[in-house]
Wavefront OBJ file of the C-alpha trace (Angstrom):
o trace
v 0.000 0.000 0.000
v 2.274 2.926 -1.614
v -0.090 4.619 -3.622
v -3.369 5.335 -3.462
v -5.740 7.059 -6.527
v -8.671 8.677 -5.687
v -11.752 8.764 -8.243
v -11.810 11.664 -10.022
v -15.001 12.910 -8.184
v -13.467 12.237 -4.497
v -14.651 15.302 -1.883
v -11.711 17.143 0.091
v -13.680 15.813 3.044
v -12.801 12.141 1.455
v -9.156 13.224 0.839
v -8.890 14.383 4.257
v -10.424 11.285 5.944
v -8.181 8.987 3.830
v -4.982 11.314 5.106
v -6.374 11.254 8.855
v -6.562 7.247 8.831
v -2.956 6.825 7.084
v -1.495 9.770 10.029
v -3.160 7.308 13.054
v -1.303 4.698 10.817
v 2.128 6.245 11.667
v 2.307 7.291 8.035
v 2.944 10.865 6.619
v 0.418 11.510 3.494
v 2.060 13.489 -0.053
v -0.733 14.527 -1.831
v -0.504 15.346 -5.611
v -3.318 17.011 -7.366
v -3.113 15.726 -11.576
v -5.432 17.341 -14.287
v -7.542 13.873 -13.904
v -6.923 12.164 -10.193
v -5.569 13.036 -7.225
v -2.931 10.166 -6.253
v -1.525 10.102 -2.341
v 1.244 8.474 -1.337
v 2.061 6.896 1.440
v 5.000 7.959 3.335
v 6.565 5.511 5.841
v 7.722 2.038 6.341
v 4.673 -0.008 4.511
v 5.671 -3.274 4.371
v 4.368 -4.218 7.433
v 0.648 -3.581 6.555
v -0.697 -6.690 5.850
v -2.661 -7.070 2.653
v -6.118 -7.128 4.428
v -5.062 -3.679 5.482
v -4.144 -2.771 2.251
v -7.761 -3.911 0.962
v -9.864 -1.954 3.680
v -8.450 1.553 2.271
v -9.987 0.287 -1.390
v -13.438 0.103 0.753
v -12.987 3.726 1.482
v -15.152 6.623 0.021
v -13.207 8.396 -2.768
v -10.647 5.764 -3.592
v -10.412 4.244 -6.899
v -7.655 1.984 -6.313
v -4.725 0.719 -3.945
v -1.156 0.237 -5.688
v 1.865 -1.066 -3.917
v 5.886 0.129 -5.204
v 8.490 -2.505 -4.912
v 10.937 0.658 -6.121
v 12.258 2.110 -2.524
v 11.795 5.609 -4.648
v 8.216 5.818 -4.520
v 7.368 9.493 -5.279
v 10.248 10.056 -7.582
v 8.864 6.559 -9.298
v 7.211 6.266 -12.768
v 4.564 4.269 -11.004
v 3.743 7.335 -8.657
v 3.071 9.201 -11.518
v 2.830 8.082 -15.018
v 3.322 11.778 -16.926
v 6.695 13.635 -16.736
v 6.789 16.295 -14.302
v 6.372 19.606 -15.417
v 8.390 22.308 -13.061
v 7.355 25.619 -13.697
v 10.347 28.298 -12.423
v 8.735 31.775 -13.558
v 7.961 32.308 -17.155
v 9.515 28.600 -17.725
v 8.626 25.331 -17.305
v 10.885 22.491 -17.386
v 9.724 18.997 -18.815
v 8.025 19.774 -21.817
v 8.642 20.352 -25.279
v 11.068 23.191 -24.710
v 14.677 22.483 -23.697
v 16.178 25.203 -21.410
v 19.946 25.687 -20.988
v 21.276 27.151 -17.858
v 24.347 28.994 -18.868
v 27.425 30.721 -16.935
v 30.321 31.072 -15.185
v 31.505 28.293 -12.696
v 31.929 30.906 -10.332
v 30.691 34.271 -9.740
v 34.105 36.396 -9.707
v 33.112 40.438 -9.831
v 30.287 42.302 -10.934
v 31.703 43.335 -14.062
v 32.051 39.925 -15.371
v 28.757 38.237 -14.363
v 26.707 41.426 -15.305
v 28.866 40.916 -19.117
v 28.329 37.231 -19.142
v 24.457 37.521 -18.241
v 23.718 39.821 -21.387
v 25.620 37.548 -23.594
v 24.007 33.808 -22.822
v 20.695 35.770 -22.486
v 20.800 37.600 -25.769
v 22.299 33.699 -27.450
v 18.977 32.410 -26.152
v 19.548 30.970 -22.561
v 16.854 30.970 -20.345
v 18.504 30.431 -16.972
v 22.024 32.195 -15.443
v 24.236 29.851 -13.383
v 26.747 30.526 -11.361
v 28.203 29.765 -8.296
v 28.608 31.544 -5.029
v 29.372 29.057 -2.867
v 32.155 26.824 -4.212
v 32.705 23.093 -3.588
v 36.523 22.742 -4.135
v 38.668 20.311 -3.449
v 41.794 22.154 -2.092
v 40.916 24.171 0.871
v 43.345 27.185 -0.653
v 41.522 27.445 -4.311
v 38.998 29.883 -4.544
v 35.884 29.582 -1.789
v 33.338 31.880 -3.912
v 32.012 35.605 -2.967
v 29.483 34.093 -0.795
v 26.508 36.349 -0.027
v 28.407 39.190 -2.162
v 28.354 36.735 -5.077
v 24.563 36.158 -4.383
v 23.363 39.771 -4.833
v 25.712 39.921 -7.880
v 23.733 37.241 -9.349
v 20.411 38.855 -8.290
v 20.738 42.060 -9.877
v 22.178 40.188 -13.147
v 18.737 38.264 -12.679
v 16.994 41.189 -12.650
v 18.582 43.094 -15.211
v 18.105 40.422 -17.771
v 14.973 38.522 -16.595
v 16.770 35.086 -15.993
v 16.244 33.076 -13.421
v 19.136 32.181 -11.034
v 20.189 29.029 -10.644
v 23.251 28.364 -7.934
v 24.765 25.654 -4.966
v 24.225 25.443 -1.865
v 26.477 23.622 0.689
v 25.305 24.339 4.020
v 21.829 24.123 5.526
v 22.783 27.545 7.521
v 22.747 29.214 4.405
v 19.065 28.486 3.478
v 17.904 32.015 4.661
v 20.032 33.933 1.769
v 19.797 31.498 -0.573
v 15.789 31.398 -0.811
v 16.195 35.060 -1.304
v 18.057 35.688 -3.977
v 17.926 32.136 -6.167
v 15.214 30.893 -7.926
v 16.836 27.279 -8.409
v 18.571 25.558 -5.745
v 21.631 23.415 -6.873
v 22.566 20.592 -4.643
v 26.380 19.347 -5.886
v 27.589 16.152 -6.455
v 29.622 16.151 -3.506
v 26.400 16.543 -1.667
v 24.023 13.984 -3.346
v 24.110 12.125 -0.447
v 24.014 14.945 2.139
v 20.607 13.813 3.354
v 20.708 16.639 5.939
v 20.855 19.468 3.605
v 18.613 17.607 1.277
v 16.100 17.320 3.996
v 16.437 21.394 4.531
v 16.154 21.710 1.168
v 12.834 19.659 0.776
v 11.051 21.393 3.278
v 11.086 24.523 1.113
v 8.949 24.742 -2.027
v 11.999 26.715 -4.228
v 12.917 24.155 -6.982
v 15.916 21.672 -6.715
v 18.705 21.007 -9.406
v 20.160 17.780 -7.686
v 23.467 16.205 -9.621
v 24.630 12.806 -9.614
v 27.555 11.768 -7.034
v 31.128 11.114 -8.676
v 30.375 7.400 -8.197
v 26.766 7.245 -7.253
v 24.382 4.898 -9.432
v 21.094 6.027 -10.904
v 18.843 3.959 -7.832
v 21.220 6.129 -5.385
v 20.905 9.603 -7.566
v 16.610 8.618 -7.219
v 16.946 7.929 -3.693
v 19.172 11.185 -2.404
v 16.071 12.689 -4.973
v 13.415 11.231 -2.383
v 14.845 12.391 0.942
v 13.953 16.319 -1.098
v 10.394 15.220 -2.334
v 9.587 13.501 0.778
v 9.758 16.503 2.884
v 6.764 17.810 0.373
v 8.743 19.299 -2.397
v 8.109 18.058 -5.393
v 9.997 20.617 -7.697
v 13.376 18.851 -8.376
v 15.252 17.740 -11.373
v 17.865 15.422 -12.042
v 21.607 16.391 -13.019
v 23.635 14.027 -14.705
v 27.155 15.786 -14.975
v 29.501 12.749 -15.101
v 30.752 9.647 -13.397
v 34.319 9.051 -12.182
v 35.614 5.463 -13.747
v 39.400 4.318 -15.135
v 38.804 6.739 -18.226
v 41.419 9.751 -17.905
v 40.850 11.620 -21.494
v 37.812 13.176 -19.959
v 37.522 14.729 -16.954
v 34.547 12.318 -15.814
v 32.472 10.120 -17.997
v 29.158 11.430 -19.148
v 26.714 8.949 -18.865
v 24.243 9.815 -21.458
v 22.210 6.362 -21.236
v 21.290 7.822 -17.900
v 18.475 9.952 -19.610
v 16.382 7.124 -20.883
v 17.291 5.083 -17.990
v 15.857 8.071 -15.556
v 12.881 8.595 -17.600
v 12.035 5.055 -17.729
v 12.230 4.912 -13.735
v 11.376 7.917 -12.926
v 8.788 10.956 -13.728
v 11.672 13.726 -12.622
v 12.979 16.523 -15.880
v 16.411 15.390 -16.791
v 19.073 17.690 -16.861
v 22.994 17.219 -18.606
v 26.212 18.631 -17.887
v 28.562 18.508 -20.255
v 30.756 21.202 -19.140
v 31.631 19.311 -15.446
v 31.286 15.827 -17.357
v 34.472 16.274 -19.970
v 36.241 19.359 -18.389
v 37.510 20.632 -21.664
v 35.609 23.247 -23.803
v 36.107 21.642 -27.085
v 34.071 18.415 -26.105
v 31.367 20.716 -24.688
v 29.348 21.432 -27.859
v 29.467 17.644 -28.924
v 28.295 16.357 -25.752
v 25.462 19.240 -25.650
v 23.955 18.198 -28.922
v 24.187 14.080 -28.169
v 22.413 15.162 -25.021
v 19.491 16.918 -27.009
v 19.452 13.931 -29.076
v 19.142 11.524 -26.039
v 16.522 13.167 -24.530
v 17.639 15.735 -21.941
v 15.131 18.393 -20.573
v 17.989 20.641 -19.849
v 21.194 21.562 -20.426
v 23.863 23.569 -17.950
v 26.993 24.921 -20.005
v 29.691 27.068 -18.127
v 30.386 30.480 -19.742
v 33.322 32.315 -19.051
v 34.310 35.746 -21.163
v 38.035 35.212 -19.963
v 38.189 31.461 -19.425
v 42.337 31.148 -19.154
v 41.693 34.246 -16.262
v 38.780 32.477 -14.945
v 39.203 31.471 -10.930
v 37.357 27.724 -11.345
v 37.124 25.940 -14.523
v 38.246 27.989 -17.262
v 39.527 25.279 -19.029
v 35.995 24.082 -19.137
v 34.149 27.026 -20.020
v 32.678 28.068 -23.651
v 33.403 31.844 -24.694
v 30.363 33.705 -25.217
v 31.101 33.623 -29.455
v 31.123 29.415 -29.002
v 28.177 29.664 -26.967
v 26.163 31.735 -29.204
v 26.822 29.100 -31.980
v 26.310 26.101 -30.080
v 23.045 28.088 -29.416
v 22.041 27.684 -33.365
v 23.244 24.200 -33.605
v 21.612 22.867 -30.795
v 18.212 24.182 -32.453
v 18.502 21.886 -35.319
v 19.417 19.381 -33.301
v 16.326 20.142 -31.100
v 14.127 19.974 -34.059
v 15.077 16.548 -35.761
v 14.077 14.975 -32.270
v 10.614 16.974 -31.747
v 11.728 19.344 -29.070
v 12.999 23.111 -29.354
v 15.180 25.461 -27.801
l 1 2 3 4 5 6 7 8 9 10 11 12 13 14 15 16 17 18 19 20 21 22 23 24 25 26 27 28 29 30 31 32 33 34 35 36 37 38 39 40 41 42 43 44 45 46 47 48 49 50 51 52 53 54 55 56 57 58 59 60 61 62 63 64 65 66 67 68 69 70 71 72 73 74 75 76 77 78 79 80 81 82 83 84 85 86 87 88 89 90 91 92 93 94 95 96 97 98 99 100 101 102 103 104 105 106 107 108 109 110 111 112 113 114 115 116 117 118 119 120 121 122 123 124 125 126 127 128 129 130 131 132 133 134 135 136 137 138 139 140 141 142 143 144 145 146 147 148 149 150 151 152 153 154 155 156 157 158 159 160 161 162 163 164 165 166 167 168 169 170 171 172 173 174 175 176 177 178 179 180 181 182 183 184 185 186 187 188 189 190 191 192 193 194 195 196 197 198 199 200 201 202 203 204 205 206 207 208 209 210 211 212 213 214 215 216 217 218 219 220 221 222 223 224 225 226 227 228 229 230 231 232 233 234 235 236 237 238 239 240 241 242 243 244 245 246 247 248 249 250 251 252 253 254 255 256 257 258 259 260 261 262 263 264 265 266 267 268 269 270 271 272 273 274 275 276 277 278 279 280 281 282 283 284 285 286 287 288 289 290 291 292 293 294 295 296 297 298 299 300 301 302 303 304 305 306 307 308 309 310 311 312 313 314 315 316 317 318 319 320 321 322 323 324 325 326 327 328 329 330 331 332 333 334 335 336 337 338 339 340 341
């Protein structure tokens, strides 16, 4: 007894009863509204209700029918919800027809430069700025990020060029600044399996970009993805930016079977980074436009006006000319396969 789907005339009274008998249960309820049912699912350890148990809810006024998930991801699962999630973040809505590319530096350095970079992946036809504030690195003595100073940077470049903000967080202390001035909360590889900060995360409704661990499979990535959605938010997409394995040409291995894979298992947009996956700019664009082909919702690309001055990643990082044309190429590509850009 994972799921249960209400008939499509069910009362909020029903609802509510249904929810009341699953909290003296010892479950938590996540209810999710569809254009044609209302689905709840059960939140908890349910393998101890017996199957009589399971039955008695199907007696119940308002219920259609009583499913059970072998998948320990239930409300990331396919089987929770059959369409693709749509994620609307302002004007845009991730999961549909239209693939949006988040696009920007690694790290937010000065004004000058993010305000430059904003106006140039905005006017190629990105429709999200990234950049980081806080930075994950792996020596303690490379550069840390502007912190809160890099956050209001990236607000006013929001504001002067409409995009939404999309940036990493790293600590749960930091939630208060964050929710102000991002519109898309990253969670980093490093902390897929930070189940704390995932938790914090979750219990906010501001959308989630959550990437893959360095070694993490696709049943841990949909997991990590659970701990968010079952605090009650529902708003997160998948990152896959690379795997570490023996290969040493790249500077991870993108796994672009992962898409599929995902949307097979899994009702979650589907988002690619190419830029973190092969760490060198030239393999960017290829990677971009197999992604589009594959299936990706989304694409994040790293941006850099300067990229041999750049303070993180510069070796990684299109210049806003390549960008622009990758732009135009990824339309066709877009096309052939039924989406747009």
């Amino acid at each position: 007894m994972d799921i249960i789907v209400l008939r499509p005339e069910a009362t909020a009274k029903e609802r509510r009863n249904i929810v009341k008998r699953l909290n003296k249960m010892g479950f938590d309820a996540h209810v999710s509204k569809g254009t044609e049912r209302t689905v709840i699912g059960v939140i908890g350890d349910t393998s101890k209700v017996s199957e009589d148990e399971s039955r008695s809810f199907e007696s119940l006024s308002g219920v259609e029918k009583v499913h059970r998930i072998t998948e320990p991801y239930r409300l990331a699962s396919r089987n929770f919800q059959g369409k693709g999630s749509l994620i609307k973040i302002g004007k845009n809505v991730i999961g549909g027809k239209r693939i949006h590319v988040m696009a920007g530096p690694c790290s937010v350095e000065n004004r000058a430069n993010l305000i430059s970079i904003a106006a140039d992946v905005k006017k190629a036809g990105a429709t999200f700025l990234r950049g980081g504030a806080f930075k994950p690195r792996t020596s303690p003595y490379s550069f840390q990020g502007l912190g809160e100073e890099g956050l209001e940077i990236l607000s006013e470049a929001s504001r002067m060029t409409g995009l939404p903000v999309v940036t990493e967080i790293m600590d749960p202390r930091d939630i208060g600044v964050i929710l102000k001035h991002v519109d898309v909360i990253q969670i980093g590889a490093r902390n897929m399996q930070n189940f704390r900060l995932l938790q914090e995360v979750g219990s906010y409704g501001k959308p989630v970009l959550l990437k893959r661990g360095l070694s993490a499979t696709i049943k841990e990535l949909l997991m990590a993805a659970e701990y968010i959605m079952a605090q009650g938010n529902e708003k997160v997409m998948l990152c896959e930016r690379g795997i570490r394995t023996f290969e040493t040409a790249t500077r991870n291995t993108l796994d672009l079977s992962a898409v599929p894979v995902i949307k097979r298992l899994s009702h979650l947009p589907v988002i690619i980074d190419p830029s973190h996956a092969v760490g060198k700019w030239e393999l960017v664009s290829p990677m971009a436009k197999a992604a589009v082909a594959a299936g990706a919702d989304g694409l994040m690309i790293e941006v850099h006006s300067h990229p041999e001055e750049a303070l993180s990643d510069g070796e990684q990082s299109l210049k806003p000319a390549k960008f622009k044309a990758l732009m135009k190429e990824l339309k066709a590509v877009a096309k052939a396969v039924g989406r747009e850009i």
